[in-house]
N, C-alpha and C positions, 0 to 999 in steps of 0.2 A: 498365503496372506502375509504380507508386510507388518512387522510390528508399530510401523509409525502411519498405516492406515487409523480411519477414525476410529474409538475405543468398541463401536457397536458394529464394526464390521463382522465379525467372526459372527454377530450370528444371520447372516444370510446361509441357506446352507448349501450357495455355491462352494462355501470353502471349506465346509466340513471333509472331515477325513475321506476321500473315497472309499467307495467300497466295489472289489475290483469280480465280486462274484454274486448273485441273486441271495444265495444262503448268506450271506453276513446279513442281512435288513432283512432275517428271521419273515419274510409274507406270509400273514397267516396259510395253513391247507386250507381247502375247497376238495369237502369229501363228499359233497353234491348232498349231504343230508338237510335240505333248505328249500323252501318254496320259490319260483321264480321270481326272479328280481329286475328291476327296471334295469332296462339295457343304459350302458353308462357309451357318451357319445364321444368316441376318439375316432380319429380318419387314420388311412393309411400315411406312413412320414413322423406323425406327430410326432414329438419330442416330450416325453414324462419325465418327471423326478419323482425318485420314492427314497425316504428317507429310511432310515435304520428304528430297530423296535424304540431304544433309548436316545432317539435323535441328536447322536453325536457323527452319524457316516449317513451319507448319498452316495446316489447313482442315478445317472443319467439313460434312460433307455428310448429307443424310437421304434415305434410299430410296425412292424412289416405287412403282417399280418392279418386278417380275422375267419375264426372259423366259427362252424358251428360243431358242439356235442351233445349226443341225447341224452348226458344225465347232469353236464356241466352246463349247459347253453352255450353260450357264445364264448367263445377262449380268441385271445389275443397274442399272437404270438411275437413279444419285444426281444429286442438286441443292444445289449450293452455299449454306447456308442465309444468308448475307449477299448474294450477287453473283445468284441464281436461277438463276447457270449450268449446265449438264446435264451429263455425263458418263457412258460406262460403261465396268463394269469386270466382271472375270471371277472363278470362282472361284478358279482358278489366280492371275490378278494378285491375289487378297487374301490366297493362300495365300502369296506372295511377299513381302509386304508386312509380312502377320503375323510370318513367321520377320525379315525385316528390325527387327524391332522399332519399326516404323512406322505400326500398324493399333493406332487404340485404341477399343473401341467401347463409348461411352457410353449406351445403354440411352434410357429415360424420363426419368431423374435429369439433372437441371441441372448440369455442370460443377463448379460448386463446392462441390453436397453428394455427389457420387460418393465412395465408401469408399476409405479411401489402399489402393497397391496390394499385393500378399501381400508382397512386401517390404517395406515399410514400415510394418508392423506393429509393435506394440510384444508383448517377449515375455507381458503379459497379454492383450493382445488374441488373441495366437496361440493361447493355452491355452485362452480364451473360444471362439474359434471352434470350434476340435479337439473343444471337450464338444460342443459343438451339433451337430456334424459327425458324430458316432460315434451320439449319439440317431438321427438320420437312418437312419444305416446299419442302426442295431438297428430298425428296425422294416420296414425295405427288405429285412432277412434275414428276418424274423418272417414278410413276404407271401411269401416264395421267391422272389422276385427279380419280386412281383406275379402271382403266379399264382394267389393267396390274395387275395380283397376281406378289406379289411379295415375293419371296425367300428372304433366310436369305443371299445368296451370290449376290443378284440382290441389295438386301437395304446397305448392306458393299460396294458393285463397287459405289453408287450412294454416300451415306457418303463419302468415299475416294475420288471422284471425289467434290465434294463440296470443301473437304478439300483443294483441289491443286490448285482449284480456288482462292480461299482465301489466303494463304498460312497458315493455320489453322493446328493443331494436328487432326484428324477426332477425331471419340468419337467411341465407340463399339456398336454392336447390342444391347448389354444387356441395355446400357445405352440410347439408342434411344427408345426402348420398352418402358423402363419404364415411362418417358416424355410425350411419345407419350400416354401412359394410365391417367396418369397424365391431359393432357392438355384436353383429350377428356372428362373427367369426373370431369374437375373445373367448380363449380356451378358461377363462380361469375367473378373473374379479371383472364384474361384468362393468359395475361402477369406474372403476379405476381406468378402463379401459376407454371412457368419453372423457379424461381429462387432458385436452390439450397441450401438446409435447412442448416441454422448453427448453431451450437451450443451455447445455454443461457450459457455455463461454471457450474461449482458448484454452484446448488443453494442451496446447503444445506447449514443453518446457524449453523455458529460452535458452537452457546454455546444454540440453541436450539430455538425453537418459543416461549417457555412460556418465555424465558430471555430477547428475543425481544420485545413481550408484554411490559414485565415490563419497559424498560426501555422506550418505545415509551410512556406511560405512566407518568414517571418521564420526559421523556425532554416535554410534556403538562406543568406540572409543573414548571420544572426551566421558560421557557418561560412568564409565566403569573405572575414572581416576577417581581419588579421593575428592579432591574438587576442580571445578571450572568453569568455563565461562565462554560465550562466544568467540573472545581471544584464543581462547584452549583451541575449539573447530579449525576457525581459521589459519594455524599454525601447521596443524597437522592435517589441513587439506593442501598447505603450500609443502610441507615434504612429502608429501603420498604425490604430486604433481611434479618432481622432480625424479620421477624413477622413469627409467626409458621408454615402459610401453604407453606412458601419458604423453609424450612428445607432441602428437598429434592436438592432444585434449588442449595443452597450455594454451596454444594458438588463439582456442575459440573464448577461453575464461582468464588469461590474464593479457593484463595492458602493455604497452610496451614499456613500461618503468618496470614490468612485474608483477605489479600488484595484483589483488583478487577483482573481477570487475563487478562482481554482487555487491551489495549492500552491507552494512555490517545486519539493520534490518532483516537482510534477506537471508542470513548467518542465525542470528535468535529466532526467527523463528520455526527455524530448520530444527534448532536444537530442543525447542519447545512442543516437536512435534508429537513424541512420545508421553504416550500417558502413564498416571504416577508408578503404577503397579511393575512396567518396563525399567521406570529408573531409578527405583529403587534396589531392583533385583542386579541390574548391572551395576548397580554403586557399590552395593551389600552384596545381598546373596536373597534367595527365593523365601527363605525362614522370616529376614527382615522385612521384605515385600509383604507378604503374608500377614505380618504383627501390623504390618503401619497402614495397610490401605483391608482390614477386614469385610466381609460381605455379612453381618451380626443378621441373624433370624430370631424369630420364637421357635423352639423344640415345642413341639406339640406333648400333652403331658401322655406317657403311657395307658394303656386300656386299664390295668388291673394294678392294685400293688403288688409290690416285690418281683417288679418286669424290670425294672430300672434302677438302679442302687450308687448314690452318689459317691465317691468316698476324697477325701482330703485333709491336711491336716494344716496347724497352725502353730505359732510360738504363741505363749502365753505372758504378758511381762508382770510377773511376781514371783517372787523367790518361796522354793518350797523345803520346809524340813520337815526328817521323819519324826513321829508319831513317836518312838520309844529310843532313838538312838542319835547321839549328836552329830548327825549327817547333814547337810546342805545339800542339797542336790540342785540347787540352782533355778533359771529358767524353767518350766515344763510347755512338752508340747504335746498337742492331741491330736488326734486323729478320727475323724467324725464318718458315721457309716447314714445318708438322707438317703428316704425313699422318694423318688422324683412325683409320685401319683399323690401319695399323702400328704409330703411333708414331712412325715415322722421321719424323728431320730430314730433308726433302729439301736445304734450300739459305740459307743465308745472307748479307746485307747491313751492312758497318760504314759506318757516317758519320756526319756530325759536323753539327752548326747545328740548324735544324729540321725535321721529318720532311719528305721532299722525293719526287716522282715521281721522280727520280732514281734513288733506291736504290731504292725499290718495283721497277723495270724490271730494277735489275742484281741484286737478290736472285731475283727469278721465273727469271729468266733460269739465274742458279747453281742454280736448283732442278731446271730440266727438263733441261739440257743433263749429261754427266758431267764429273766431277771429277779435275784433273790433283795425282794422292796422290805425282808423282815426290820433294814433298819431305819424306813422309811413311812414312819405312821401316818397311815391319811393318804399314802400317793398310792398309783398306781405305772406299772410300765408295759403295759399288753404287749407289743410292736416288738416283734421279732420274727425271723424268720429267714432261707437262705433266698437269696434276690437269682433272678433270671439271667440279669446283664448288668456290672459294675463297670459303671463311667470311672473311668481315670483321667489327668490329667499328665502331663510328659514331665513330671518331676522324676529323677533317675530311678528311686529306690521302689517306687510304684508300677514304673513300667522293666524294672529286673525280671530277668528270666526265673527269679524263685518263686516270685509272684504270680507269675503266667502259671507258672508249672501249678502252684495249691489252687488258681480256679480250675485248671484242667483237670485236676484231680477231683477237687466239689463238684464238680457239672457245671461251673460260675464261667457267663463268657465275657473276654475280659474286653472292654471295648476303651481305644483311647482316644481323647478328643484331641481336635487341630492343634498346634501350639497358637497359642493367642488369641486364644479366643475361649477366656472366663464363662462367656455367656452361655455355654454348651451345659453349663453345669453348676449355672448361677444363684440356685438355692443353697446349697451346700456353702457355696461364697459368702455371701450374704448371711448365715448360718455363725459363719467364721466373725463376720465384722460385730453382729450383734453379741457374740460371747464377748472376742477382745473388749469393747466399747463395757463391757458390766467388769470385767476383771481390772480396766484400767480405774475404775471407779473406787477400787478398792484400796484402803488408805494403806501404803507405801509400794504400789506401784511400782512399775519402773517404765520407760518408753524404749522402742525399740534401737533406737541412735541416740551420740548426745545432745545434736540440734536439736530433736525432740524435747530432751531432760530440761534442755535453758527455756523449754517456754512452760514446763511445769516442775518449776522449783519445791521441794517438796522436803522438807530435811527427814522424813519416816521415809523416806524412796530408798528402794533398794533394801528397806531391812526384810527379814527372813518374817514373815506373816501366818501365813497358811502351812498348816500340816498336809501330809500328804491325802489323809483321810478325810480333813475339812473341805481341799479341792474335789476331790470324787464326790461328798456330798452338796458340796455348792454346786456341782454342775448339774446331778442327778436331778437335783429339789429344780433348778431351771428349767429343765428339760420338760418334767412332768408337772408340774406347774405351774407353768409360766408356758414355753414355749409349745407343747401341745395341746392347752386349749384355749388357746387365745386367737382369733383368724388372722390370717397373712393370703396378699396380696397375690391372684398369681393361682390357686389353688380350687378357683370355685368353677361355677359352669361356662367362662371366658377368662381368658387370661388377664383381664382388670378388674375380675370378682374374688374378693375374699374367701377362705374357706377355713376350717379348723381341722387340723392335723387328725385329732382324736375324733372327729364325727365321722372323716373322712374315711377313717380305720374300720371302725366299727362297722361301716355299713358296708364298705366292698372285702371284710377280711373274708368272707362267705364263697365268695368267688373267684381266688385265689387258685393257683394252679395247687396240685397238692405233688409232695415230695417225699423222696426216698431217704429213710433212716440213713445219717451218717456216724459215721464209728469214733467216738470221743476220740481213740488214739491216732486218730489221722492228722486230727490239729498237732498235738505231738508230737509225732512223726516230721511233720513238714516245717515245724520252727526251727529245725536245724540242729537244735541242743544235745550231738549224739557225739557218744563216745566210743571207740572200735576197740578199748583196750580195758573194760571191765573184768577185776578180779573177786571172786569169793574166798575170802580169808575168813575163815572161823564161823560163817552164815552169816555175817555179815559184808556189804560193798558199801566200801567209802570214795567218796567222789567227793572232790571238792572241797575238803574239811567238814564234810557232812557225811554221817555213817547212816549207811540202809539197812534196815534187815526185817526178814520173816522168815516163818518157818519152811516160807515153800521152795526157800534158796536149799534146803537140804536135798532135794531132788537132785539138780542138776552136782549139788557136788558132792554126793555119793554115789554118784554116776560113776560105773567103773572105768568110762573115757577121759575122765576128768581127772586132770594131774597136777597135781600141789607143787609150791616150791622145791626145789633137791637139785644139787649140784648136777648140772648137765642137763636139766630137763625144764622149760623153759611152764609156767603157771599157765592153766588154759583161761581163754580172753572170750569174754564173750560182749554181745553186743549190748549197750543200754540208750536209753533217753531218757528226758527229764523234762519235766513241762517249767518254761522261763516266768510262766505266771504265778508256778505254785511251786516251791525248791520243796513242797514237803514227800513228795515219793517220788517214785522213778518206777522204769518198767525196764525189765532186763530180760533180752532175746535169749532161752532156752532152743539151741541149735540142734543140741541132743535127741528133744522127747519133739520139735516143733513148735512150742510153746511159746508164748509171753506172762514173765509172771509182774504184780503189783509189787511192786516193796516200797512199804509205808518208811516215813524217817525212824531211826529207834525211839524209844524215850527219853533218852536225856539229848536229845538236838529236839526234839516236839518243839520246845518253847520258843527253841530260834527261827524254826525253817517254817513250819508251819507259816501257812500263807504266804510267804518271802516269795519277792520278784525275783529274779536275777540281778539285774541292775541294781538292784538293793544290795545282795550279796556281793556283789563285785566293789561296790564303793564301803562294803565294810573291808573286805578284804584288803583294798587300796588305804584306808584309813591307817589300818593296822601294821603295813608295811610301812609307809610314813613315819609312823612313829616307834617303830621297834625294828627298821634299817632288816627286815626277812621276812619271809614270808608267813601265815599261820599255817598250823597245823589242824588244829581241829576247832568246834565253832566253840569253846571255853574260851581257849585263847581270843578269838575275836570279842567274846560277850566281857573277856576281862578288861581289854583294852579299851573296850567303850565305855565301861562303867567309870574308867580312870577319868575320862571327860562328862562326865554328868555333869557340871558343872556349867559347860559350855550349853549342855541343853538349858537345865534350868536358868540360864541367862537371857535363849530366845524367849522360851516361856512366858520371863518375864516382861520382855519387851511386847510379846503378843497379846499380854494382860492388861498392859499400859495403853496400847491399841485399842483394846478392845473387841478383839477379831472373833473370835467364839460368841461371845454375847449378842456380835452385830451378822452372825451365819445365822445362829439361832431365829433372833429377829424375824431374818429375811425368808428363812424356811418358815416361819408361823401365821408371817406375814400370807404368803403367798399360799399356802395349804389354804389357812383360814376363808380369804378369798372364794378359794376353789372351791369350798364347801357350802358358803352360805353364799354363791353364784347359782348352785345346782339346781335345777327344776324337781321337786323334790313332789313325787304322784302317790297321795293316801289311800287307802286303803280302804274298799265300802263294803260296807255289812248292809243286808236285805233287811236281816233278822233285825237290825238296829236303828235303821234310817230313820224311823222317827222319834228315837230316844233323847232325853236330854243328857248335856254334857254335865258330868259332877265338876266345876271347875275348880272345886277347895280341895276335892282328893276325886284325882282323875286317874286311869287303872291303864295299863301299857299289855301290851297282848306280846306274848313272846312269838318271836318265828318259829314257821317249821324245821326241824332241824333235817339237812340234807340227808340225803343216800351218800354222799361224798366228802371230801373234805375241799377237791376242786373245785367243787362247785362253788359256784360264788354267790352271795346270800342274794336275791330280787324280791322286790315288791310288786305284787301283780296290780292289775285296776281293780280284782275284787279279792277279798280272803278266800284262802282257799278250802275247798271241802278235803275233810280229810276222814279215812279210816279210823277208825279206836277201836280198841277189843275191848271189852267191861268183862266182867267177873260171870255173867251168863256164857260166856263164847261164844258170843256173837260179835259180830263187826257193825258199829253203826258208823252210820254219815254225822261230821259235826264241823261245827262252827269253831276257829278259837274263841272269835272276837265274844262269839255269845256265851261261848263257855265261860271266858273270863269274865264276863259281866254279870252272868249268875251267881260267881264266885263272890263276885264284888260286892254284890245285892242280899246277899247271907250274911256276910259280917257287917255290912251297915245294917240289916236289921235287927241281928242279935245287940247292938252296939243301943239299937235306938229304943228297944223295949228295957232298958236300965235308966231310960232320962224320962222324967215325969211330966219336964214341960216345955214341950219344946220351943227353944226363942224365936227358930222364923219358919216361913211360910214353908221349906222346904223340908221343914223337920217333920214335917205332918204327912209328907209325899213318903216318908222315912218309914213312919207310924204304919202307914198302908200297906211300903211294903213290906211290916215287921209280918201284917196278919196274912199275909199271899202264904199258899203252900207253894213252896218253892219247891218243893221234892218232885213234882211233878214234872217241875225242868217246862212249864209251857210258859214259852216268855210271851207270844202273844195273848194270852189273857191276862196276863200282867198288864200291859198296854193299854188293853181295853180297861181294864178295871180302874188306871189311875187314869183315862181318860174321862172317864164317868165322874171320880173324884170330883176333878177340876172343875166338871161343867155343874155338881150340884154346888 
């Protein structure tokens, strides 16, 4: 096929790929375990087409053949009409084939004058056929369904009679005959086949096929310059015409001044012949094709959560300092881990510099593992766990070969989407724009360029605002919040119906595929943070201006293979890692015994290393060189050289005070918990024992929960209180109520309370009175009931 044929040609599937063997177009087998089947009607000669399983390859075969077998029936024996190779097939295999929409059978007629199919009809042709169609019929009623011969003056009275029905022109015998031979002998679209033939017009090309060649040829060319224009064509069809095997050609296309004898017309629209996707590709390349003329779908949303796992990451524009040290670290960026079924956030990543394996490991890692919400009163973060298949996007440091390698290792398969096309993975985006759009709202900002900055002048822009610790909690408090249970768009039982992340969770996390323990040290392991040249000096390893030690380093270096510094004998090295999220331990490869041991930081680096990121450490370190022109030695030295600038901290501070920024986090976290709390559908609690009791609304009694079997367990409210065991002082086990127990409790000291008041001032002191005189010891609260219902009614 021609690339400047029309854009829908490719899918006829004359032009599909051939296919040069019967096994490429996979025919289903016919193991004869099937009931007989209706004989399917091909003649000897025919011509079939059978398409391929994934309808990207045909093949063309002709019948030779028909036999019979006693457990196949009828088998047809085709011949490949390019390759002369044989096959058969059954009636069953072409009834499978047919329904496949895989069987096209082409009759007598050559490919490319076959009748387009009853779909692709135009509505005159449709109307055309239907008269033709309905003549047929009236005359097929007029025989009685052929029980009647009929004459050539029997089939005219019944046509004429049609006609007057209708108020129709009738048609003639000659013209019914031929239809009717016609319609009896379409192998295929029985409709399509009564639509009268029209004519393609001239197709002969006025200045020849080798002149068309040529210049289909040249407009390849002009297209893949940077730019042009019909001038462009015409130039480079007058030199491609001056080379000697065109001698012949000039003759017939140019004039005798020279010139081209087409139109310039007849030039543009040569050149306009290709469609956009062709000339972009030859202008650019396939990548730009691809981005400028996209084919955008809806992804259908996954069956389960944690099948589909989005991940991507963003710049942030607001400047972050650390929490205890006069550090700037600048911009931050994140990296977000959505699950495509829920919605939910599983897990997220802050850091700073360039997108790094680093975070990629410590985000995946906060996605699958659960979340410590101790510092998060009121929120919850359930949603976690490892995903099936993580969408990536073709950003380099996502699709790095480190990254392949830790899903390879997890079981995580890694899937990448097209370039250019956001919308494979458009929650997560959208995820992105809703965070930017709340961080840019936050008073001193920044924008991402300066054309941005000139349209929001801001003099607090740019200053250092947020702690590192205030970001993680402003995004956490959004996340849970805010953004999981609020509905979005896109999530519910149609993709323009609403849904809530956290309902979504809750109700399918049941049927989740379930997974295999993985080994805290693999995350570890694969961030890369490894050293080949660890030594034990004294029970202690120092890495980094940070000293490690434990007892259990005395193993490997009382090891009698183990050799100490001493002229000519070089210190044994052993292997370590160090996790970049947390500089507080390290694990060091015992090669010796096969071992890995823990080694926590000592106690005097505790204060520093504890929790510390990497990129924390590396911008103290950097600090420290800056200003003392060498390198540190241990983290004293770094914690002294920071101290020297405290000043500098308590300077953001006080800009962040002047702000207002703490005060306006808090706010927005109070805000939105609050919200979430008195939004909740909140289901009370029924007592039998109590239901017709009244409420004491002056001093009303609170029943405490049952206290779990667990601490995981998470506290619920049932629809009724629950019965519970008690042992009493008999040893026995009874059944009890709280709600009644506490109300018995309640109903004792209001009544010791009410035999000290002599008069009581209202009506309900007297219900008090009654029940001062009840034997309570009995514990029968329905005679209690009964009794102050007697009350009431004397």
């Amino acid at each position: 096929m021609s690339r400047f044929e029309p854009a829908a040609s490719f899918v006829n599937f004359e032009v599909l790929r051939p296919a040069m063997t019967a096994k490429e177009l996979k025919i289903p087998t016919d193991d004869g375990q099937h009931a007989d089947v209706q004989p399917i009607d091909l003649q000897k000669n025919e011509v079939i087409s059978i398409l391929g399983e994934k309808k990207i390859n045909a093949a063309a075969f002709q019948v030779r053949s028909i036999d019979y077998d006693e457990i196949l029936g009828r088998v047809f024996t085709i011949q490949h009409v390019k390759t002369d190779n044989q096959t058969r097939v059954t009636d069953w295999q072409l009834a499978v084939l047919e329904k496949a929409g895989r069987l096209v059978v082409n009759g007598e007629q050559k490919p490319g004058r076959r009748p387009p199919p009853d779909m692709g009809l135009t509505p005159e042709q449709t109307a055309s056929a239907n008269r033709m169609l309905d003549y047929l019929n009236a005359v097929q009623e007029a025989s009685d369904n052929g029980n009647i011969r009929m004459t050539e003056a029997k089939i005219r009275a019944a046509l004429e009679d049609h006609a007057r029905k209708t108020g129709d022109k009738p048609i003639c015998v000659t013209t019914y005959k031929k239809y009717r031979d016609i319609y009896e002998a379409a192998p295929f679209d029985l409709l399509s086949s009564l639509v009268p033939p029209t004519s393609s017009g001239n197709t002969t090309k006025a200045y020849g096929e080798a002149f068309e060649r040529l210049v289909t040829k040249c407009v390849m060319a002009t297209w893949s310059q940077p730019k042009g224009s019909y001038r462009t064509l015409k130039r480079l069809v007058r030199k491609e015409l001056k080379k000697p095997r065109y001698a012949e050609l000039r003759k017939h296309v140019l004039t005798p001044a020279g010139e081209l004898k087409p139109h310039n017309s007849w030039f543009s629209r040569r050149l306009a012949a290709p469609d956009d996707f062709t000339k972009d590709e030859l202008r650019h390349d396939v990548k730009v094709a691809r981005r400028k003329n996209p084919m955008t779908t809806r992804r259908p949303l996954p069956d389960a959560i944690l099948d589909e796992v989005e991940a991507d990451y963003t710049t942030l524009n607001i400047f972050v300092i650390d929490d205890k040290r006069p550090l700037l670290y600048g911009r931050p960026k994140i990296i977000l881990f959505r699950d495509r079924k829920s919605g939910a956030i599983l897990g997220f990543s802050i850091f700073f510099g360039n997108p790094s394996y680093e975070a990629f490991i410590h985000g995946l890692r906060h996605a699958i593992y659960p979340k410590n919400m101790s510092r998060y009163p009121g929120l919850s973060w359930p949603m976690y766990g490892k995903p099936q298949r993580l969408l990536i996007d073709n950003d380099p440091h996502l699709r790095a070969a480190d990254v392949k390698h830790a899903c390879d290792v997890l079981g995580i398969r890694l899937v990448q989407t097209r370039p250019g096309e956001p919308n494979t993975k458009g929650g997560v985006e959208r995820m992105m724009l809703t965070l930017e759009d709340l961080v840019n709202n936050i008073r001193g900002s920044v924008q991402h360029n300066p054309t941005r900055r000139k349209d929001f002048e801001d003099k607090e822009a740019g200053k250092p605002i947020l702690t590192l610790s205030e970001l993680e909690h402003f995004i956490t408090v959004f996340i849970c919040a805010d953004y999981h249970v609020n509905p979005h768009i896109g999530l519910g039982a149609t993709r323009l119906m609403p849904g809530i992340p956290q309902a979504i969770w809750n109700e399918d996390i049941r049927n989740v595929k379930a997974r295999r323990p993985i080994n805290p040290q693999t995350f570890v392991r694969l961030t890369g943070n490894r050293r080949g040249d660890i030594t034990i000096q004294d029970g202690k390893v120092r890495w980094d201006c940070i000293t490690y030690y434990s007892e259990a380093l005395l193993v490997p270096s009382f090891d009698h293979r183990h050799r100490s510094a001493v002229p000519g004998v070089d210190t044994t090295k052993f292997v370590g890692y160090r996790d970049p999220s947390d500089l507080g331990r390290m694990w060091l490869v015992d090669h010796f015994h096969r071992t890995v041991i823990e080694v926590p930081v000592c106690d005097g680096d505790r204060a520093y290393a504890n929790g510390l990121r990497l990129y924390q450490h590396n911008k103290a370190k950097k600090h420290f060189k800056r200003k003392m022109k060498r390198a540190a030695e241990n983290t004293v030295e770094l914690m002294d050289a920071l101290n020297e600038h405290m000043d500098v901290l308590d300077k953001m501070h006080m800009e962040r005070k002047k702000a207002g920024t703490a005060h306006a986090l808090a706010s927005y976290h109070h805000d939105l918990v609050g919200r979430r709390v008195h939004g909740e559908v909140v289901e009370m609690p029924y007592s039998e024992d109590l239901g017709d009791m009244e409420i004491d609304w002056d001093d009303p009694f609170e029943v405490e929960p049952l206290e779990s079997g667990s601490e995981a367990d998470a506290p619920s409210v049932p629809p009724k209180t629950p019965r519970a065991e008690v042992s009493y002082s008999d040893g026995k086990a009874h059944t009890s109520d709280p709600v009644s127990r506490k109300a018995k409790e309640k109903t004792t000291t209001s009544s010791s309370k009410t035999v000290a008041v002599s008069k009581p001032e209202k009506k309900r002191g007297a219900a008090k009175s009654i029940h001062a005189s009840l034997d309570l010891e009995q514990g029968d609260l329905k005679e209690m009931v009964r009794r102050l219902e007697n009350s009431r009614k004397g």
